[in-house]
TIDOKOL-562872 format. One line per 3 residues: their letters; for each residue x, y, z of C-alpha. Coordinates in nm, 4 decimals, always signed. Layout:
N
A = X:Y:Z; ...
END
This chain:
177
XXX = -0.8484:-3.4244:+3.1827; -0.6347:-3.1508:+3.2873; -0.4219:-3.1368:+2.9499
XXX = -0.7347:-3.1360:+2.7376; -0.8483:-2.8086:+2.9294; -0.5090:-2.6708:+2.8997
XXX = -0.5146:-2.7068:+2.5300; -0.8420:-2.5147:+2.4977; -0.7224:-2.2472:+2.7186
XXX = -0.4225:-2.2502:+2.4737; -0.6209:-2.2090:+2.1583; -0.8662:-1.9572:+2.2719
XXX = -0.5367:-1.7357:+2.3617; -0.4035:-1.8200:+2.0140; -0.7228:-1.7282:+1.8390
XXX = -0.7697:-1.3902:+2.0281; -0.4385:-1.3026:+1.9427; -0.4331:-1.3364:+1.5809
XXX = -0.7706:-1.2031:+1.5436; -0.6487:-0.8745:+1.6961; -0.4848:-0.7691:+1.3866
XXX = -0.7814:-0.7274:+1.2517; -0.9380:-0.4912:+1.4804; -1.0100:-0.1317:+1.3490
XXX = -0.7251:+0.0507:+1.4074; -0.9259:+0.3612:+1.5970; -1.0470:+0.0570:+1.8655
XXX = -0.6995:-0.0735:+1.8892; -0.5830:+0.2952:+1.9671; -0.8428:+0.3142:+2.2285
XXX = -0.8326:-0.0082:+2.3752; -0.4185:+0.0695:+2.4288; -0.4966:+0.4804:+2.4978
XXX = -0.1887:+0.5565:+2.2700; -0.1078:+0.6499:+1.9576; +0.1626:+0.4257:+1.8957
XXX = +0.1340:+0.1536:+2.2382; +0.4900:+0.2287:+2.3277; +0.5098:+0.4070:+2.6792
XXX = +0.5568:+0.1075:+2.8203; +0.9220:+0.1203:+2.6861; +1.2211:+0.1930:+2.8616
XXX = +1.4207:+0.2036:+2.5916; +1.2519:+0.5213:+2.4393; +1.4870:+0.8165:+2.3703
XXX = +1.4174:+1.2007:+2.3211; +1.5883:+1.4020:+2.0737; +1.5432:+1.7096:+1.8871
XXX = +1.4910:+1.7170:+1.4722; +1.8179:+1.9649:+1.3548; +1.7365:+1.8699:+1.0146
XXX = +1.5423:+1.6720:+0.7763; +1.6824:+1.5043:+0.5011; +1.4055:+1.3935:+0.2967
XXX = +1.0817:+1.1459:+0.3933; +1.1702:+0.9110:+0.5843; +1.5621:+1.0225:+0.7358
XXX = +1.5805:+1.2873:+0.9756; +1.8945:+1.4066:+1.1955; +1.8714:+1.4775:+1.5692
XXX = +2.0540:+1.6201:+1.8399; +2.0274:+1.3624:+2.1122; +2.3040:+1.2994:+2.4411
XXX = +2.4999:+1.5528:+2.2863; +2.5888:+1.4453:+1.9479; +2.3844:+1.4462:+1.6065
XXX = +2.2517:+1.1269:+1.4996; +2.0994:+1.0003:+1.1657; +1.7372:+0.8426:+1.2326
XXX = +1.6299:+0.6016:+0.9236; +1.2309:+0.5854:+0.9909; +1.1736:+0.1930:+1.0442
XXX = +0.8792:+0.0367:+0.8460; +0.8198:+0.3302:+0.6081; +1.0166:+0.3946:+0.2643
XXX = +0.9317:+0.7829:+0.0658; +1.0388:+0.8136:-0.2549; +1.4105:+0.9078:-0.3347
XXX = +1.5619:+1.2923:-0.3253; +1.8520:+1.2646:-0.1945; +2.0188:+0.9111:-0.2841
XXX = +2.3274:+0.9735:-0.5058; +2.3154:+0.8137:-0.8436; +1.9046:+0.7868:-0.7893
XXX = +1.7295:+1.0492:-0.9868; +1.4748:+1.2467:-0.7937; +1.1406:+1.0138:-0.7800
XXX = +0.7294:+1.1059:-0.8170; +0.6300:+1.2434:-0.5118; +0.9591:+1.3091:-0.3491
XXX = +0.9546:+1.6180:-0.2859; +0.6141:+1.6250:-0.1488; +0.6812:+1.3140:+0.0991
XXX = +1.0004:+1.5216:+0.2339; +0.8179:+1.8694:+0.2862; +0.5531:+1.6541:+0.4563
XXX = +0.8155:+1.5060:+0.6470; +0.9540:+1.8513:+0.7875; +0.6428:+1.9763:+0.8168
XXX = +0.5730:+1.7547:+1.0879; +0.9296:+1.7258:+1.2559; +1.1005:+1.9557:+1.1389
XXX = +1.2580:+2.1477:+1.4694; +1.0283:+1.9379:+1.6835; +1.1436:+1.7553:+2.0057
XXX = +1.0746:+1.3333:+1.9122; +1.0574:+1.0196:+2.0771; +1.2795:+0.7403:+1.9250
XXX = +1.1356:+0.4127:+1.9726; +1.3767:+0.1191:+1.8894; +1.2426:-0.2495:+1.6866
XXX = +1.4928:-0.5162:+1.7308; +1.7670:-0.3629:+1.5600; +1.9120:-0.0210:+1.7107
XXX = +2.1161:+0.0402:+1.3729; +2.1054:-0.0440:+0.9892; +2.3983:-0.1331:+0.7852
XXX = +2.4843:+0.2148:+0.7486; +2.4891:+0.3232:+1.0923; +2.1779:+0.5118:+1.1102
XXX = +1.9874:+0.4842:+1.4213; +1.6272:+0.2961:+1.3361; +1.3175:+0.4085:+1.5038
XXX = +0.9486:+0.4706:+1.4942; +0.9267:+0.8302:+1.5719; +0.6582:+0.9803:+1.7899
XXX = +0.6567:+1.3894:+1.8372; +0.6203:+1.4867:+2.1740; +0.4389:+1.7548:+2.1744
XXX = +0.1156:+1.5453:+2.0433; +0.2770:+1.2016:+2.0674; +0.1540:+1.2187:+1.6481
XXX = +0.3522:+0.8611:+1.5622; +0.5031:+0.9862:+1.2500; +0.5840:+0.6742:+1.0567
XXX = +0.2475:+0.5863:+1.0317; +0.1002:+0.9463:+0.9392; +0.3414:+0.9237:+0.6440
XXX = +0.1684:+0.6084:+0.5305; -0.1651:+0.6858:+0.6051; -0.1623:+0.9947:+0.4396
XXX = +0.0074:+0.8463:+0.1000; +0.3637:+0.9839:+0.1167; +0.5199:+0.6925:+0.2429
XXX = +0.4946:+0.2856:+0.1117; +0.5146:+0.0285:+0.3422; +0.9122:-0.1497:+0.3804
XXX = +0.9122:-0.4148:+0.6185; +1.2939:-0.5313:+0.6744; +1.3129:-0.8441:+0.9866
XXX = +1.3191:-0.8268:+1.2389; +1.2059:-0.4734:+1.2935; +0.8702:-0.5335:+1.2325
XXX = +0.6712:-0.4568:+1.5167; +0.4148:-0.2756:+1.3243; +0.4599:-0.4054:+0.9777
XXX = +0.0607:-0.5181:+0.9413; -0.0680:-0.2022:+1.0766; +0.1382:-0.0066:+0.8042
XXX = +0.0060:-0.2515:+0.5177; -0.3233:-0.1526:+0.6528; -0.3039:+0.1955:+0.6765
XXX = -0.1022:+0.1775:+0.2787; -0.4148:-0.0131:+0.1682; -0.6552:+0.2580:+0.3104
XXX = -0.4239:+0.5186:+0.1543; -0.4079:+0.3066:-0.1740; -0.7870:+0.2812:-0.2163
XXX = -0.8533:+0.6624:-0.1176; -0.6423:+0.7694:-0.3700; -0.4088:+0.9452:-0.1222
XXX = -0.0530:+1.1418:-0.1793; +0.1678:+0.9452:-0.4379; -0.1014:+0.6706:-0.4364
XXX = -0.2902:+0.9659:-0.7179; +0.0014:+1.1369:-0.8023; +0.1932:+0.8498:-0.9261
END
């Protein structure tokens, strides 16, 4: 008798949790009372934006060195990649992208991986003076497309959602291109 209530107790958790992602994303944010749900972390660095180099790549000063921060989850169109011609909305997605960071102190949130295979640190990016999480303003606004690379995919559904909304509204590239 005991294993039988066990295994209800086990697939009412189950059920909540995958019906979750499907909450509203405004109830999820109130539910957690942040932005992004990552105080919690420990392993949270804060860094200063010294420059931007296009939508989705900034570099910071942070424990005394400059780093190069690839935005994890998110992919802009191309301006900067040698041998890649400059792509629709590329310009746009990068002046977006310094308008929000652009000499701003950030919070670097680590996924699974802390680096990609060029060395660049990965993060979702939250600026501190608002704690506005960045990566997903990009999306939801239309000047970023969802790129969801394992096993740095802590947010990867809430990004498709927020590309979908973006999609269907007609938003940034999702009009211009």
């Amino acid at each position: 008798m005991p294993s039988r209530h066990l295994r209800w107790v086990v697939l009412a958790a189950a059920f909540v949790l995958a019906m979750v992602q499907f909450l509203p994303h405004d109830l999820l944010s109130s539910i957690s009372g942040d932005e992004g749900d990552d105080s919690g972390t420990g392993s949270a660095s804060t860094a200063r934006v010294v420059r931007v180099v296009d939508g989705d790549t900034i570099k910071v000063a942070i424990g005394g060195r400059t780093d190069r921060v690839r935005y994890i989850g998110v992919d802009t169109p191309e301006t900067v990649k040698p041998g890649t011609p400059v792509q629709c909305f590329g310009h746009q997605a990068s002046a977006r992208n310094a308008a929000l960071v652009a000499g701003q102190e950030v919070r670097l949130v680590p996924d699974r991986e802390a680096r990609d295979r060029y060395g660049r640190l990965l993060a979702y990016v939250y600026r501190t003076s608002d704690d506005l999480f960045v990566n997903a303003a990009l999306v939801r606004d239309g000047y970023a497309r969802t790129l969801t690379i394992p096993p740095n995919e802590r947010y990867a559904a809430r990004f498709r959602q927020l590309q979908e909304e973006a999609r269907a509204g007609r938003r940034g590239l999702w009009k211009a291109c």
